[in-house]
C-alpha positions as CSV (number, residue, x, y, z in Angstrom):
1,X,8.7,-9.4,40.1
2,X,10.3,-6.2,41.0
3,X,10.8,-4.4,37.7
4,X,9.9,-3.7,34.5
5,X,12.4,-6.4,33.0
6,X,10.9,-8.8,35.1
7,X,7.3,-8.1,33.5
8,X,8.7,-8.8,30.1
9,X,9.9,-5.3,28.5
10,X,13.6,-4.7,28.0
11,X,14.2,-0.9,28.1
12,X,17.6,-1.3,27.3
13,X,16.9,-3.1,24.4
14,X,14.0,-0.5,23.5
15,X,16.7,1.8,23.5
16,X,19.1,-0.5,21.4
17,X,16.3,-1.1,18.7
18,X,16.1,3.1,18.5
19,X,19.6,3.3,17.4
20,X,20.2,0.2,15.3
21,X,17.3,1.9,12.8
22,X,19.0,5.7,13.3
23,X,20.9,5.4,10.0
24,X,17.9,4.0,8.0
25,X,15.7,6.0,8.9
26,X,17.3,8.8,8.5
27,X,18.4,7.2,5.1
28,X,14.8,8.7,4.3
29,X,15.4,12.3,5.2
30,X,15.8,15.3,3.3
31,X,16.7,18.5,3.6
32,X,12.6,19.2,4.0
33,X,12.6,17.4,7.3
34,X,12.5,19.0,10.7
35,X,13.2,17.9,13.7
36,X,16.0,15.3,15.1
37,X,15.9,11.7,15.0
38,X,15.0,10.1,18.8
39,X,12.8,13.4,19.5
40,X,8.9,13.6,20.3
41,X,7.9,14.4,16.8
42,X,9.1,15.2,13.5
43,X,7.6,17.3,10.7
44,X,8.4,18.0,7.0
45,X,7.6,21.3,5.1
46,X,5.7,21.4,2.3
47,X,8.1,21.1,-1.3
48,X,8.2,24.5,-3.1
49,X,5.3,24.8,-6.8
50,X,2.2,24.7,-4.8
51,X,0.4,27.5,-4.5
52,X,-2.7,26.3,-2.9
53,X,-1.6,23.6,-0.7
54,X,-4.1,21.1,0.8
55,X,-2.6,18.1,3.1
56,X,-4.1,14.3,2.4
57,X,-3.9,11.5,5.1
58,X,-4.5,8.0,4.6
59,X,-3.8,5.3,7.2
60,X,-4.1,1.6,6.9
61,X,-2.4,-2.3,8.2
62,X,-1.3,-5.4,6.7
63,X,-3.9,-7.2,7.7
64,X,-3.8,-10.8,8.6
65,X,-0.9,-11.3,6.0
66,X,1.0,-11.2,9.4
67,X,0.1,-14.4,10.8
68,X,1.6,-16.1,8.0
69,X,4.8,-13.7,8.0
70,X,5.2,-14.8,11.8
71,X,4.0,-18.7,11.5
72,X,7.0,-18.7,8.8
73,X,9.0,-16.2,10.1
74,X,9.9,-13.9,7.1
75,X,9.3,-10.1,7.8
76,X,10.9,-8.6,4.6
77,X,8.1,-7.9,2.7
78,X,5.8,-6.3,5.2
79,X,7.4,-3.1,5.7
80,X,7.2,-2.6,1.9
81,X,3.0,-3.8,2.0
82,X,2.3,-1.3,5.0
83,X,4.1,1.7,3.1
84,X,2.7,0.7,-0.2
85,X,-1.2,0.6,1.4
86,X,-0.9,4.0,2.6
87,X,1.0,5.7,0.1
88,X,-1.4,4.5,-3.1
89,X,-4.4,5.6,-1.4
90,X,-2.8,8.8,-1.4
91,X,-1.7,8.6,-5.6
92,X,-5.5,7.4,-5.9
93,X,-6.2,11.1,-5.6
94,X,-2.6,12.8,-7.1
95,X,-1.3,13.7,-4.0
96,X,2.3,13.6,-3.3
97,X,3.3,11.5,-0.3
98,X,5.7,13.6,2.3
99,X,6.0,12.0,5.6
100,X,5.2,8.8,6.6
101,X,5.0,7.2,10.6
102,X,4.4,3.6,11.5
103,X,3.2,2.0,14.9
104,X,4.6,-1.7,15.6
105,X,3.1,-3.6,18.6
106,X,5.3,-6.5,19.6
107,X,5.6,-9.4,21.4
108,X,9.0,-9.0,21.6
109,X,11.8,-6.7,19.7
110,X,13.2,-7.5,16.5
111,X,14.9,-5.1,14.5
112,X,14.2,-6.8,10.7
113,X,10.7,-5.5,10.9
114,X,11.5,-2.2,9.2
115,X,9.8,0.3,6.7
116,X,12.7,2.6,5.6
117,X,13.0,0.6,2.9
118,X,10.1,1.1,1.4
119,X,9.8,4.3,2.3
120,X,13.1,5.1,-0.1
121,X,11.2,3.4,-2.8
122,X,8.1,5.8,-2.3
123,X,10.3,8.4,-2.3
124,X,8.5,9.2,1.0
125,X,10.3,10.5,4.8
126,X,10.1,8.1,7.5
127,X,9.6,10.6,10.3
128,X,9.1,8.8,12.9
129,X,6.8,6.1,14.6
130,X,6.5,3.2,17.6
131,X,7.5,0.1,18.8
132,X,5.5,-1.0,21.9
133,X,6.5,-4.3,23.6
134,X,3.3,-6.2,24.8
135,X,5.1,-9.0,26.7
136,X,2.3,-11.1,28.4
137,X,-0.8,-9.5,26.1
138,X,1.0,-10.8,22.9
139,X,3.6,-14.0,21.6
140,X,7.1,-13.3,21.7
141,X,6.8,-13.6,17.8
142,X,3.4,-11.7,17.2
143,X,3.7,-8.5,15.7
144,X,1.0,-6.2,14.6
145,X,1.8,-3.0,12.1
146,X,-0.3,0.2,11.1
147,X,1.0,3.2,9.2
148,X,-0.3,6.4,8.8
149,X,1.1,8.7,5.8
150,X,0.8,12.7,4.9
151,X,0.6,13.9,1.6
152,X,0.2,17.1,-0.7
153,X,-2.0,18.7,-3.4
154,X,-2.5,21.7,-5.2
155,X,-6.0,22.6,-4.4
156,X,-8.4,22.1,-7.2
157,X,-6.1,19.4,-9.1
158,X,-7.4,16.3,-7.0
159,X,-8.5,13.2,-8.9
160,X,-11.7,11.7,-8.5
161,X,-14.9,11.0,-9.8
162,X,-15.7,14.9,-10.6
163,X,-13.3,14.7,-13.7
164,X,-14.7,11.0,-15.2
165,X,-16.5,11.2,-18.6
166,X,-17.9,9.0,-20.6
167,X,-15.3,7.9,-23.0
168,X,-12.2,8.1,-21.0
169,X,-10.3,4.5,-20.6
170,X,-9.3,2.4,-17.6
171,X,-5.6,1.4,-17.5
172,X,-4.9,-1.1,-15.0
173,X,-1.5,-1.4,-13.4
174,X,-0.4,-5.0,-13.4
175,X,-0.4,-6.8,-9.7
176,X,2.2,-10.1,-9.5
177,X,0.7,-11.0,-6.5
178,X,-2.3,-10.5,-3.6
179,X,-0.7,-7.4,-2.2
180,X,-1.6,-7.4,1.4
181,X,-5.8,-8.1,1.1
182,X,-7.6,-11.7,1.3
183,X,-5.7,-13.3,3.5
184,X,-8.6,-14.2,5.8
185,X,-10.4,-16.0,3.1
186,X,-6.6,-17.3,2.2
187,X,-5.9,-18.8,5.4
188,X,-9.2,-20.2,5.6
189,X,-9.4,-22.2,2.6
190,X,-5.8,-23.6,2.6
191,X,-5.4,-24.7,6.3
192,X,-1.9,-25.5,7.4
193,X,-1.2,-26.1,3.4
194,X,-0.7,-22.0,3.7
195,X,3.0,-22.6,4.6
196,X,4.0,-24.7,1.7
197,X,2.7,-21.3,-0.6
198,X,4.3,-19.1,2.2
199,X,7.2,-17.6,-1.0
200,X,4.5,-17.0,-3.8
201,X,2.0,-15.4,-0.9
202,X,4.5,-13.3,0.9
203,X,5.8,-11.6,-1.9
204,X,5.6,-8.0,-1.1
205,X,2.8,-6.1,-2.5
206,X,4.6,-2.9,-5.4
207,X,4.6,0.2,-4.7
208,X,3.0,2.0,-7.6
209,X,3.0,5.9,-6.4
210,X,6.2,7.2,-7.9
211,X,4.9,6.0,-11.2
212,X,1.1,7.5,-10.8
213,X,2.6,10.8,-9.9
214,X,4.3,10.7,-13.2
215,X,1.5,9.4,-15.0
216,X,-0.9,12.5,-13.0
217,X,1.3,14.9,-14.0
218,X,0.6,14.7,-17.7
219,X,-3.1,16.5,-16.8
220,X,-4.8,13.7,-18.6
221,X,-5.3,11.1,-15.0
222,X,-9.3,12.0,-14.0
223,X,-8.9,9.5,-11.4
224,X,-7.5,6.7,-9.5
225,X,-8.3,3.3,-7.4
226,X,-6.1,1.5,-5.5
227,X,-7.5,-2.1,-6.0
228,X,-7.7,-3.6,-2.5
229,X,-9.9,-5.3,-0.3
230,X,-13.3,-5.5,-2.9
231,X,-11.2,-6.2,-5.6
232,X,-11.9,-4.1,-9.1
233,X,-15.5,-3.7,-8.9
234,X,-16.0,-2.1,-5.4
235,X,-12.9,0.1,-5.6
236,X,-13.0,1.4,-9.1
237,X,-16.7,2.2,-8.2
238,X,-15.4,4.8,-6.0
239,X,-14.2,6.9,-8.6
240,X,-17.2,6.7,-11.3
241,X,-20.0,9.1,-11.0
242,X,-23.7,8.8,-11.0
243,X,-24.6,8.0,-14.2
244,X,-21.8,6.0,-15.6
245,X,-20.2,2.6,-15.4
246,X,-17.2,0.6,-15.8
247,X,-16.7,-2.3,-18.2
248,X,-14.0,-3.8,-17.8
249,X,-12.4,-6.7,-19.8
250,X,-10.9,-9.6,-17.4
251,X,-9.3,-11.4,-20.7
252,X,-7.0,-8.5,-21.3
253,X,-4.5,-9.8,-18.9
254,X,-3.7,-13.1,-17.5
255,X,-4.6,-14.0,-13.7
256,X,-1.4,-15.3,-12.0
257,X,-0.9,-18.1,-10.8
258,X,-0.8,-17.3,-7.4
259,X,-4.4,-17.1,-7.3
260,X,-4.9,-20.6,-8.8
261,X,-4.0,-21.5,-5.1
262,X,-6.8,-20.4,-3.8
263,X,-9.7,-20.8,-6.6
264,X,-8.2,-24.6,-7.1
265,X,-9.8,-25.0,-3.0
266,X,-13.0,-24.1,-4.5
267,X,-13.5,-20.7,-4.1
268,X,-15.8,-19.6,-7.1
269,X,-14.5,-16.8,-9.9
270,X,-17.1,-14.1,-8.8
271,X,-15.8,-14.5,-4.7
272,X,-12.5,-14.4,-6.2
273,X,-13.1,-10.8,-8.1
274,X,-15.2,-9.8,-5.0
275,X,-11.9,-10.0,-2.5
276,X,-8.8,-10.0,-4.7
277,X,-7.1,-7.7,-7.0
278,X,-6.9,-11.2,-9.6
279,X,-3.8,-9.1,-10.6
280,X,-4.7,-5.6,-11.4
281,X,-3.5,-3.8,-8.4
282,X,-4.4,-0.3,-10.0
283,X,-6.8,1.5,-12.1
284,X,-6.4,5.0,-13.9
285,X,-9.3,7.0,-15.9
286,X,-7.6,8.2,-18.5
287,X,-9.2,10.6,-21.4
288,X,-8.8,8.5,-24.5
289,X,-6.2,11.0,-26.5
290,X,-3.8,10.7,-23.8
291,X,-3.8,6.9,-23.4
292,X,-0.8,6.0,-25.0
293,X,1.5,8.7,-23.1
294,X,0.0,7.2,-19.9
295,X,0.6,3.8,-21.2
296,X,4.3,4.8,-21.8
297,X,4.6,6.2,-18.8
298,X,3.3,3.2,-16.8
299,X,4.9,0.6,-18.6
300,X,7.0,-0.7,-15.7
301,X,3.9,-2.2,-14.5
302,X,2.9,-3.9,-17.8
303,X,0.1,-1.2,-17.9
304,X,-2.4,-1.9,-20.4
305,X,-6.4,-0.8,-21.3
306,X,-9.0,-3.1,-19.3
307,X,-12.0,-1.5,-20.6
308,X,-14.1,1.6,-20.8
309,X,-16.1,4.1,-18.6
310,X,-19.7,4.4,-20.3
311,X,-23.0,5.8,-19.9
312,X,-25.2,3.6,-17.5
């Protein structure tokens, strides 16, 4: 073994995966950007109407979702669930995502694996990111993804659990499918039988943050929660303050099916609630006056009330 082929990473091939993506990612560029594509780094100035300016970062994977992406072999989904973790953590709190890098370890190249796309959709610039070859540590068709996204705020207009009040309604944001969470318990339980549900389970998880900027700017959005791993209860939690609750009314939307898949193995209703969205894949506090406009404004997602926030 004399060179760096030999051990398993293609240089020349790094170099023809860099250029393949060139046009797509810079599909995602505006005029905001700065730097060139190839470079070291890559930054974006902040959008003019802020005058207080504070930067939010979220980061965050796939999780095991991948194993059954590779054990199939269908990647076109998971560029769209690593954007859409990071970038509706960010909307959980009104900020506006900017900039968005990704970091791909790799068995060996392919070229599908991509997040432009997505990051079109979020409306978001793919500045830049990493594809490491790990010939040797990992399979030739193992692939492991992680995202990291920068956003802005004006200073003072954050959401969160300072602006709930007792009153104000929860609108959940319809989910069609799992998103990218409970796929450890979703392996488990279904075995080898995961491949025959491989379609319904891969289905990419939406991206909801060009909508919940929408809905924010109204001035009538205390808060959000992206409903992930912990399902509705532990998530919306983290937007209620001391002293109130949530109740929220499951029989105001219908479960998909999807998740009959795993329930019908025997997984009990209250572990289901516990790790899955069951098909809410995001909660706004709302003050009650203002709930239809925000209803109009979400109704791409077949947004609807799920139930109140009330004095504990």
């Amino acid at each position: 073994m004399t060179s760096y082929r030999d051990a398993g990473v293609d240089l020349e091939g790094a170099s023809r995966h860099v250029a393949s993506i060139s046009e797509e990612v810079r599909s995602t560029w505006t005029e905001d950007v700065v730097g060139v594509f190839g470079g070291f780094a890559a930054g974006i100035e902040i959008p003019s109407g802020y005058d207080n300016p504070v930067l939010m970062m979220s980061t965050d994977g796939v999780g095991t979702k991948l194993d059954l992406a590779r054990r199939v072999g269908e990647w076109d989904g998971v560029g769209t669930d690593l954007v859409a973790m990071c970038v509706d953590d960010l909307a959980a709190v009104g900020a506006r995502s900017l900039g968005f890098v990704d970091y791909m370890a790799v068995g060996s190249l392919r070229p599908e694996r991509s997040v432009a796309r997505a990051c079109r959709e979020a409306g978001c610039a793919l500045l830049g990111g990493e594809t490491a070859e790990h010939p040797g540590v990992m399979e030739p068709d193992a692939v492991d993804l992680a995202g990291a996204v920068m956003g802005v705020v004006e200073k003072g207009q954050e959401l969160g659990p300072h602006l709930v009040r007792d009153g104000d309604l929860i609108v959940g944001l319809l989910s069609p499918n799992l998103r990218s969470n409970g796929f450890s318990l979703v392996r488990a339980v279904l075995g080898n039988e995961i491949k025959t549900h491989a379609t319904a389970l891969l289905e990419p998880s939406v991206i909801y943050s060009p909508t919940i900027l929408e809905a924010v700017a109204s001035g009538k959005v205390h808060a959000g929660a992206h409903i992930t791993g912990g399902g509705i209860a532990q998530n919306l939690a983290r937007v209620i303050p001391k002293g109130l609750g949530a109740t929220v009314d499951t029989s105001t939307w219908q479960i998909p099916a999807v998740f009959d898949r795993v329930s019908d193995k025997g997984v009990d209703q209250d572990e289901m609630f516990r790790t899955f969205n069951m098909g809410i894949g995001f909660c706004l506090v709302v003050e009650p006056d203002a709930v239809d406009d925000v209803l109009a404004m979400t109704a791409r997602h077949e947004a609807r009330v799920i139930g109140p926030i009330t004095t504990v």
